[in-house]
C-alpha positions as CSV (number, residue, x, y, z in Angstrom):
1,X,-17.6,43.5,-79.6
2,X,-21.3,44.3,-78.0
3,X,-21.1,47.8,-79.6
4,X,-20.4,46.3,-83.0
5,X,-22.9,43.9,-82.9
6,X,-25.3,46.2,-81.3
7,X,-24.6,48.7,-84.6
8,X,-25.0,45.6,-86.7
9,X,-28.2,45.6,-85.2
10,X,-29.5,48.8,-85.8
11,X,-27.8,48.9,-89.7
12,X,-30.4,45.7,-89.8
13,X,-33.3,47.1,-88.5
14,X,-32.6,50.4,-90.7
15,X,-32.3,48.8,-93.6
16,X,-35.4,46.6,-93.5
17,X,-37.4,49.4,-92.5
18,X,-36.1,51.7,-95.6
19,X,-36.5,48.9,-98.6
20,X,-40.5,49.1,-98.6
21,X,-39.7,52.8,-99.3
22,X,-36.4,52.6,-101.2
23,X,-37.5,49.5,-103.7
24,X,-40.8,51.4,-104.9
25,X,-38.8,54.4,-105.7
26,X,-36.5,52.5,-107.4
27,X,-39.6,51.2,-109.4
28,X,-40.4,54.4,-110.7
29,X,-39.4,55.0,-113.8
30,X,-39.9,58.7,-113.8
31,X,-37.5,59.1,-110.8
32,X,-35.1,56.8,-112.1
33,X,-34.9,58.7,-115.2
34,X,-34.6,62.1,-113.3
35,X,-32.1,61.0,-111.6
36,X,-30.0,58.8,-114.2
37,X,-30.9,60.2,-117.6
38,X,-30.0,63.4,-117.2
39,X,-32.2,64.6,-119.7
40,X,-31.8,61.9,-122.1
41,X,-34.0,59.6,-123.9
42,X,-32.7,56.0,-122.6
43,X,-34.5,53.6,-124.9
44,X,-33.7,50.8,-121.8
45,X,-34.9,52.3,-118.7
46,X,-36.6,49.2,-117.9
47,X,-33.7,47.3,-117.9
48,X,-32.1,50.3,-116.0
49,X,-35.0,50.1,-113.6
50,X,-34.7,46.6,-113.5
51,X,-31.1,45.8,-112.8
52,X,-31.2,49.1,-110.2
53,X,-34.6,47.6,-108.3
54,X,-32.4,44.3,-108.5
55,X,-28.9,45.2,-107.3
56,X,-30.1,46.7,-104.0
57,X,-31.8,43.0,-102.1
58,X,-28.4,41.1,-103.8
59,X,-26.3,43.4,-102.4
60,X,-27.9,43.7,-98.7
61,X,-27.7,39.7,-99.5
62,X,-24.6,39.5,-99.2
63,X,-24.0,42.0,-96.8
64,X,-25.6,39.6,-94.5
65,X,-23.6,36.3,-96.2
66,X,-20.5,38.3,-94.7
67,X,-22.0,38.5,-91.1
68,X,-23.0,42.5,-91.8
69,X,-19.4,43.6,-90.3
70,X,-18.7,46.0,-93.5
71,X,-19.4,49.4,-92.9
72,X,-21.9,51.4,-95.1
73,X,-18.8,52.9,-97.0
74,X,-16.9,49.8,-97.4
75,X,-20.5,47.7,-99.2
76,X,-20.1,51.1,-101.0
77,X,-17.1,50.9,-102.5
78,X,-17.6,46.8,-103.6
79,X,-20.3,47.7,-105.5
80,X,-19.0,50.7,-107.3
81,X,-15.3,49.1,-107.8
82,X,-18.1,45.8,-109.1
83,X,-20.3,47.9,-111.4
84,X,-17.1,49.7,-112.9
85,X,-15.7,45.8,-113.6
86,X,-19.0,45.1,-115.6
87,X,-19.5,47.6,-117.4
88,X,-15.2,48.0,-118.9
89,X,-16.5,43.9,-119.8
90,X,-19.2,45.1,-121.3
91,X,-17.2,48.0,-123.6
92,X,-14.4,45.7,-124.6
């Protein structure tokens, strides 16, 4: 149980120290569309850059609601397996 909480820990302290990089990179809209658009015009990118700069703080959120025991791959695969549920709602 110490070496669990003790990797709880240091997910913590990693993750706090990467947002002040990782949010202001997900600000940028000429990254974001680099990496998203794949060469295509996207008329929203704000509100791609929006919901992306958004959906990272809600999901360490409630990563920490659930006493940080998920692994990085297991937060991982909610939020993929939660995105996919939005958007088939969104296309029917």
């Amino acid at each position: 149980m110490q070496h669990t909480a003790m990797n709880s820990r240091m997910t913590v302290q990693t993750i706090q120290s990467a947002l002040p990089i990782v949010l202001p990179c997900m600000r940028n809209r000429d990254l974001v569309k680099r990496i998203f658009a794949n060469g295509e015009q996207l008329a929203d990118l704000d509100y791609l850059v929006s919901i992306l700069s958004s959906l990272i703080p809600a999901v360490i959120s409630t990563w920490y609601e659930h006493r940080q025991n998920e692994s990085a791959e297991t937060v991982y695969a909610h939020v993929a397996k939660c995105t996919g549920l939005i958007a088939t709602a969104l296309n029917s």
